[in-house]
N, C-alpha and C positions, 0 to 999 in steps of 0.2 A: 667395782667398789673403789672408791678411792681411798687416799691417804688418809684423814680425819674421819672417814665415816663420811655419811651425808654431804653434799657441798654446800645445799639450805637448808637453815632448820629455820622456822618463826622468826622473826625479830625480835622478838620478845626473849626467847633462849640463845641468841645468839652471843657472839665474842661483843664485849663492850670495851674498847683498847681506846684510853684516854692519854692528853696530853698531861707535860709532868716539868716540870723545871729541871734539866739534867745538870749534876754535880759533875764538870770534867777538869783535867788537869791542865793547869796554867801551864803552856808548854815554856815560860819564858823562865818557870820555876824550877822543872827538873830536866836532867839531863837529855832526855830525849821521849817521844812518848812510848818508843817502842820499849826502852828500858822498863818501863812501871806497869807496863803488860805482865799477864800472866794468862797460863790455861786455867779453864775453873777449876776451883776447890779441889773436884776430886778425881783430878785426871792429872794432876802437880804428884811428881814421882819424888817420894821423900824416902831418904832426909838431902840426898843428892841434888835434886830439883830443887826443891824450896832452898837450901844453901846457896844456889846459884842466881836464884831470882833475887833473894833478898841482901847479895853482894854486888847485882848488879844496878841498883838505884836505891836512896835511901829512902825513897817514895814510893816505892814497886807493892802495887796493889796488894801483894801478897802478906804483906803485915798488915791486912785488914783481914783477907780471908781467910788466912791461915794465921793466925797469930799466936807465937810461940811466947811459956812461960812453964811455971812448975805445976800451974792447977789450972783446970779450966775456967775457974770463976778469977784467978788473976789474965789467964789469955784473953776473956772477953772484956777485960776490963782495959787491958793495954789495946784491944783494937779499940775501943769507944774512946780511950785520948789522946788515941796516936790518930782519930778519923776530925776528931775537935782542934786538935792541934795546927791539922794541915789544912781548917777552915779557918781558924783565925789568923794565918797564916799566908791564906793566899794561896796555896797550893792550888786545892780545889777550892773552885769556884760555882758558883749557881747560874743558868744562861737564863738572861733575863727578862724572857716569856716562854710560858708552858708552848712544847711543842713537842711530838713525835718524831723522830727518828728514823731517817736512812740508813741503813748499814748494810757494808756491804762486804763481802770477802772475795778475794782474788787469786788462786794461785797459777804457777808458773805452765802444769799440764793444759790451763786452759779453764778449769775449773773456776767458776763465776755463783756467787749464790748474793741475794739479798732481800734485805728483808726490814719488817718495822720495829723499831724497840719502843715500848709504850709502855704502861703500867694498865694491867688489866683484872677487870673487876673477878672476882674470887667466885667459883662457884665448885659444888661438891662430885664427883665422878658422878653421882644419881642424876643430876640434870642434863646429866648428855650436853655438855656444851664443850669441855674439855675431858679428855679421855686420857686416862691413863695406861698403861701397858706392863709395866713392871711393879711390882711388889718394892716396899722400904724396911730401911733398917728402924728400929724405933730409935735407937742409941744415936745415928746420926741423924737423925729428925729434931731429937731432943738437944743434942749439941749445935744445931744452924739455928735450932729458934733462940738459945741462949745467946749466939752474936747477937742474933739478927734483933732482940730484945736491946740488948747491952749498948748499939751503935743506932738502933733508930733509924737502920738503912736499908734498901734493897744494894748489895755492894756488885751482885751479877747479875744480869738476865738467865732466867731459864731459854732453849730453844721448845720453841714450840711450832707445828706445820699444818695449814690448813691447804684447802683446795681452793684456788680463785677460779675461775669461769672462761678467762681472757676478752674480757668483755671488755669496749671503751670506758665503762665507767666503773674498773674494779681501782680494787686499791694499790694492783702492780702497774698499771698504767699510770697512777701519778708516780707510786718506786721510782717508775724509768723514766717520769720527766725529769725527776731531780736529780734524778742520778745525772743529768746533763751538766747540773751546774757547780762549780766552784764547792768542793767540802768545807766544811767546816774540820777538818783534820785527816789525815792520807799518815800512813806509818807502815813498817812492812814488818811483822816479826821474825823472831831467829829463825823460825818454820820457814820462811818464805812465801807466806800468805802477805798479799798485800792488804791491808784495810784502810773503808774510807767513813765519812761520815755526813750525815746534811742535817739538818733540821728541816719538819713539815709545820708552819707555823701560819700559813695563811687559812682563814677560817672555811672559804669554799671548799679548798681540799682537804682538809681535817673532817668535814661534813660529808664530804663524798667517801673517805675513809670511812668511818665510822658506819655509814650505813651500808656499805658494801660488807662489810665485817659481823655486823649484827644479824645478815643470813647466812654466817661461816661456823663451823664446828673444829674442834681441833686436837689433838694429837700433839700429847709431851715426848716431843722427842730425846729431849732430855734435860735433866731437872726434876726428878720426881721427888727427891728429898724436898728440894727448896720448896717444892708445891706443896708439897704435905706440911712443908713449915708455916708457909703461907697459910693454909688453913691452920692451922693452930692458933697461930698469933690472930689472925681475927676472929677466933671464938674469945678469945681474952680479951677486946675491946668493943666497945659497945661500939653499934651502929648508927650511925653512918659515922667513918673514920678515914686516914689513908691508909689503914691496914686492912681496908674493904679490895682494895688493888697489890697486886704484886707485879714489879717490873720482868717481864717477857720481851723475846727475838720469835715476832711469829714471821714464816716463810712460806711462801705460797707452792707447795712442792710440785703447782702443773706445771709452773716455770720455770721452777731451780730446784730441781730432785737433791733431794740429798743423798750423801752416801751412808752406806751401813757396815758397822766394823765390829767385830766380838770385843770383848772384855775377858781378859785372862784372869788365872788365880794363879796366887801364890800361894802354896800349902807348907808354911814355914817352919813346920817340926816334922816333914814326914819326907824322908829320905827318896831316891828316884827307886835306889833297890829294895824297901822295904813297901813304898806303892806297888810296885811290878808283881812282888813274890806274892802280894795277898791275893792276886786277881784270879788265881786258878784256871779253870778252864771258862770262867764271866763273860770273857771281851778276846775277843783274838790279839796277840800281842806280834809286833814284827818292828824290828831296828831299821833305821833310816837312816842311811848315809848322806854326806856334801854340809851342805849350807844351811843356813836357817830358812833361806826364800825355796832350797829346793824340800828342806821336809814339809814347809808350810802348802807347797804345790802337789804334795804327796796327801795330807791332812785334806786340801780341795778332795782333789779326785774321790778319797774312801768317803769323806763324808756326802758326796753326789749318790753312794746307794744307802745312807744310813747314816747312823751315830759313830762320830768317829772324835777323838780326842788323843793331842800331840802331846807328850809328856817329855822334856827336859829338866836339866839341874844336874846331870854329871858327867857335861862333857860332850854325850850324844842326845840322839833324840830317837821316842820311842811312841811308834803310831797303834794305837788301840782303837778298835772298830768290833762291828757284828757282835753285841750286848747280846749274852743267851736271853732267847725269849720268856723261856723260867724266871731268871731274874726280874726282867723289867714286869713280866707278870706278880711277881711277888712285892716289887720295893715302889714301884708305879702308881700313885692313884687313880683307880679307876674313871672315878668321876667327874673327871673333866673331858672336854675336846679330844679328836685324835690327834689334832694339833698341838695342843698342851701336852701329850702327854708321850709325845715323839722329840718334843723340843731338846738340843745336845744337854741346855742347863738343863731340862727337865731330870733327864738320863744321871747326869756329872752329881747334883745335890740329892736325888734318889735312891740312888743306885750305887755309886760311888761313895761320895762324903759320907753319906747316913750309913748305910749299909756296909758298905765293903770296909772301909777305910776308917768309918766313927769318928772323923772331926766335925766339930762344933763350927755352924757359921758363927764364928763371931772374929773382931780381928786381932785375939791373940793369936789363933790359926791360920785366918785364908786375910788376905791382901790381895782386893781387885785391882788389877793396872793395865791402863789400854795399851800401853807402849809394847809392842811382843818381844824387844831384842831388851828390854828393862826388866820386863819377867824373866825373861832363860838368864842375866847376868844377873837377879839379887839372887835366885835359888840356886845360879852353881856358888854365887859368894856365900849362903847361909846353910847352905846342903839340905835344900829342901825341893820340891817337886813345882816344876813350874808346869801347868793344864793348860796349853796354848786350843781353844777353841776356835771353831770356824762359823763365820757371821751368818746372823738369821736372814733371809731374805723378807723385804720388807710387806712383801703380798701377808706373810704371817700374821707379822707385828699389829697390820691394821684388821684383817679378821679377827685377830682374838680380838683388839680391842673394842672394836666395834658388835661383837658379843658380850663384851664387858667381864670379858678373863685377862687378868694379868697376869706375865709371865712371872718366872722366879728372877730374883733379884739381880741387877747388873747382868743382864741378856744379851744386853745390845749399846751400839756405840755409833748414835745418832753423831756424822759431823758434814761441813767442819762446825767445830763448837763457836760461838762467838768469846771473843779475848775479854775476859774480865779486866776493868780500870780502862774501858773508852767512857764509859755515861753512868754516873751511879743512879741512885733517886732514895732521896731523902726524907724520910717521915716525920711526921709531929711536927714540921717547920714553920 
C-alpha cells in the first residue's frame, strides 16, 4: 500500500491542482526573503518565536498568520490591512500569469524534497480523493476561517503527498526538468533548509500535470485545520467560486519520502511530581539519566515493545512504558482498529488525560509543540509536565487512513513543512 492509498483512482475523482497568480514578495522591498519567512501557524513557538520573527522584518509573514491584538475580531482585522497595505504598497506583488509552482527544500544532511504549490479543488474525506488522518480542533477551524474570511487569502500552503509512478510522463519528471533552470527566488532559512522556487507556466506541461494528477489520491500530511477550513469556507460560497480551491504543497513521496516526527504536549497546570504520584501501579515508571538526545534514545528503544511516554519539566526526565492491560482494557475504545487503538496518542488522551490525569483537551491545559528541547524548557519554566512522544511510523498513518480512521488530534509531524511567505494566493481578485 502506498502513501495516499491507491496510486490511480478514475480521472474523474482525481486531484484537480490548478494554476493561480501567486502573491510573493518584492525582494527589492524588504530586508531579505529569508527575514519574512516563517514556520506555519502552528509550529511558531509562542510568545518566544513569534517575538522573534516579528522583530525580525516589518513584513515577516507572521503578522498575516499570526496576528496579534486584544480580540480576535480586532487580530483578523489587523491582518486584512496590514495584507492590503503591503499590496498597495508594492510589497507583495501578483506574478503576472497563472501558473504552478516548483518548490523545493534543501537541507545540509542531504535531505532533498520537492514538490507542486497549486491551488486545489475542494473535495470531502467521503470521495476518497484527499484523505485525512488526524482529527481537528473545532476552536482552531473556527479561528483560521475567521483570517482566512477577513484577508480573502490562502496566506500558507497545506503539505499534502501523493504517489507518482515514475513514469516519463508524470508530474515529477517535468518537477525535475525545472528544477534545472534559473528560480525564480533561492533563500536559506535560520533552519538551514535551503529553499528555491520556479513557476510551471507553459500550457504543454500544465496539461501533462494535470492529467497525470487526476489519476492521484492523496494524503494531508499536514494542514488538517486549514483543510477543514477550506471546507467550511466553500460551503459559505456559492458555486463555482475561488473558495472551490485551496492552496496545497503536494509531493510525490515515491520520490521524496518525507520524514515523520511526533508532536509533544505541554500540560501547563500539572506539576512533573503531581503526574508521576497519580500513576500507581498504570505504567512502569523509571528515571533517566544524561541528556535530552540520551533520554529521547532511551523513549526509542521502550517504545520498539510498546507504549512508552518521556515525561520532563523538573530538571530530569522520567520514561513511562508497559500500560496495565486493565487500564487500556477499561479507558480504550474498543471499536476501532488494533491500530487505533495501540496508537501512543491513542494511550496518552485515553488513558492518561481523561482518565488518570482529568485534563481537558482544550488550550488552557495542553499546548502542542513540535520543538522537543521547546517543550522540556516552557514546562521547567511554567512547572508543568512536558509528554515528549515518539513518532508514528508512517506504514500506520496511511493504513488507517486509507480505512478512513483518523488518528487523535496532533499525532504526527509530517516534514519538512514548507515556509509560509514564499507564494500566497489570493481570493475574490
Amino acid at each position: 500500500m502506498n502513501t495516499a492509498g491507491p496510486a490511480d483512482v478514475p480521472a474523474r475523482m482525481g486531484l484537480d491542482l490548478t494554476p493561480f497568480r501567486g502573491l510573493r514578495y518584492d525582494p527589492d522591498r524588504v530586508g531579505s526573503l529569508s527575514a519574512v519567512t516563517s514556520p506555519p501557524y502552528d509550529v511558531v513557538v509562542r510568545p518566544d518565536g513569534l517575538h522573534h520573527l516579528e522583530s525580525s522584518d516589518p513584513h515577516n509573514i507572521v503578522r498575516l498568520i499570526l496576528p496579534q491584538a486584544t480580540t480576535p475580531a480586532a487580530r483578523n482585522k489587523k491582518a486584512a490591512d496590514t495584507l492590503q497595505r503591503w499590496l498597495a504598497e508594492g510589497v507583495l506583488t501578483a506574478d503576472s500569469e497563472p501558473g504552478l509552482y516548483v518548490y523545493e527544500q534543501r537541507a545540509g544532511d542531504g535531505m532533498l524534497q520537492r514538490g507542486l504549490i497549486g491551488a486545489l479543488r475542494l473535495s470531502e474525506p467521503s470521495e476518497g480523493v484527499v484523505l485525512p488522518h488526524e482529527d481537528v480542533m473545532p476552536h482552531i477551524v473556527a479561528d483560521r476561517a475567521d483570517l482566512m474570511r477577513a484577508t480573502s487569502a490562502n496566506l500558507e500552503p497545506l503539505l499534502l503527498t501523493y504517489r507518482g509512478n515514475g513514469s516519463a510522463a508524470d508530474a515529477t519528471t517535468i518537477i525535475e526538468r525545472t528544477a534545472q533552470r534559473p528560480p525564480l527566488l533561492a533563500t536559506t532559512t535560520e533552519d538551514g533548509f535551503n529553499h528555491r522556487l520556479w513557476s510551471v507556466t507553459d500550457p504543454e506541461d500544465l496539461t501533462a500535470i494535470q492529467k497525470d494528477l487526476a489519476r492521484r489520491q492523496a494524503l494531508i500530511a499536514d494542514g488538517h485545520h486549514r483543510w477543514a477550513t477550506y471546507l467550511r469556507l466553500r460551503a459559505e460560497h456559492p458555486s463555482p467560486s475561488s473558495w472551490d480551491f485551496g492552496l496545497v504543497l503536494l509531493v510525490d513521496t515515491a520520490r521524496y519520502p518525507l520524514r515523520v516526527r511526533a508532536i509533544h504536549r505541554l500540560l501547563h497546570h500539572l506539576p512533573v511530581a503531581d503526574a508521576l504520584a497519580t500513576l500507581g501501579d498504570s505504567f512502569r515508571v523509571r528515571p533517566v539519566e544524561g541528556s535530552l538526545s540520551e533520554a529521547l534514545e532511551a523513549l526509542s528503544v521502550a517504545a520498539a515493545e510498546g507504549n512508552a511516554f518521556l515525561l520532563a519539566g523538573d530538571g530530569t526526565f522520567h520514561l513511562i512504558d508497559r500500560p496495565s492491560p486493565d487500564l487500556l482494557a477499561r479507558t480504550v475504545p474498543a471499536d476501532r482498529p488494533e491500530a487505533w487503538r495501540t496508537l501512543d496518542a491513542t494511550v496518552l488522551h485515553s488513558a492518561l488525560l481523561d482518565h488518570i490525569w482529568h485534563i481537558p483537551d482544550v488550550p488552557e491545559h495542553i499546548a502542542y509543540i513540535h520543538d522537543t528541547a521547546a517543550t522540556v524548557s516552557k514546562a521547567e519554566h511554567e512547572g508543568g509536565t512536558a509528554v515528549l512522544m515518539h513518532p508514528v511510523h508512517e506504514e500506520v498513518v496511511r493504513d488507517l487512513a486509507s480505512l478512513g480512521v483518523t488518528m487523535p488530534r496532533k499525532s504526527t509531524s509530517f516534514g519538512p513543512k514548507p515556509a509560509s511567505g514564499l507564494v500566497l494566493r489570493a481570493l475574490e481578485r
